[in-house]
Steps between C-alpha positions, in 0.01 A plus 500: 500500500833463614598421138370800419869626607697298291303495174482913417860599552592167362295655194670821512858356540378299130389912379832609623717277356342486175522888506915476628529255149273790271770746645821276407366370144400882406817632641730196330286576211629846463821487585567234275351755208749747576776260505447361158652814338234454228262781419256596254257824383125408600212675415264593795167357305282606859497630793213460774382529843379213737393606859408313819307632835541329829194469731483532841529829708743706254462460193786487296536541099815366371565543099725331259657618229534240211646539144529248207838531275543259219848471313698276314794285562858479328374193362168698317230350820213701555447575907263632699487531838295714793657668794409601848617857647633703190574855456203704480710710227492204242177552259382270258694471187866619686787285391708363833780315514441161702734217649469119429638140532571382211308167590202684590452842379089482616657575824632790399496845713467864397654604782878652551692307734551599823639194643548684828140597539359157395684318798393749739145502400504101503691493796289731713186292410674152533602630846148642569352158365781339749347674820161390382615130483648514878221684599245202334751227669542659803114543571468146415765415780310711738188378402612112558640549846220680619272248355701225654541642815147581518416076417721445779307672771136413358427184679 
């Protein structure tokens, strides 16, 4: 039982850290989009809806916004890619302008850079993510002296 302790944060540290290298992939991702300096007119070809309800005692329904552009390269490639989050304004069939690495326009992005706004939004949830992590290693601290000190008085 008393591995019981270790095992689920150890678990949620793995969640946590896997989530804090989602954030800093996405968020290199981007940024590296908007530095390229290359852009391109793509078609929004669709636009839809996906939605997700917790369980539990309030019920929450979150929705996402997703859109799928397609344009073409400099060099005459064909690309399409889906995004998360969009503006609600942009319709299927809209022409935006989108940023992309050269070496990889698939990971292109629709949206205008705000280089300010995408390090405070990815470093408010890295830090968030941070406090979970010490929380998770500090509980297993806790949990390990109290487990040892309770082995030392059981006879």
């Amino acid at each position: 039982m008393d591995i019981f302790f270790l095992v689920v944060p150890s678990i949620m540290i793995m969640g946590v850290l896997f989530a804090m290298y989602t954030v800093i992939r996405r968020t290199r991702r981007v940024s590296r989009a908007w530095g390229s300096g290359l852009t391109a007119e793509a078609r929004c070809l669709r636009t839809y809806t996906t939605t997700r309800t917790s369980t539990g005692e309030h019920r929450r329904v979150t929705t996402v916004l997703h859109h799928v552009y397609e344009f073409t390269t400099r060099e005459g490639r064909t690309v399409r890619f889906e995004e998360e989050n969009g503006p609600g304004t942009i319709l299927e069939g809209d022409i935006v302008t989108v940023f992309h690495p050269a070496d990889r326009p698939e990971q292109a992005t629709a949206h205008p850079p705000a280089h300010g706004r995408l390090f405070a939004q990815s470093g408010s949830l890295l830090l968030f993510l941070g406090l979970v992590l010490a929380g998770c290693v500090a509980f297993m601290i806790g949990a390990q002296t109290e487990i040892s000190a309770w082995s030392d008085v059981a006879p």
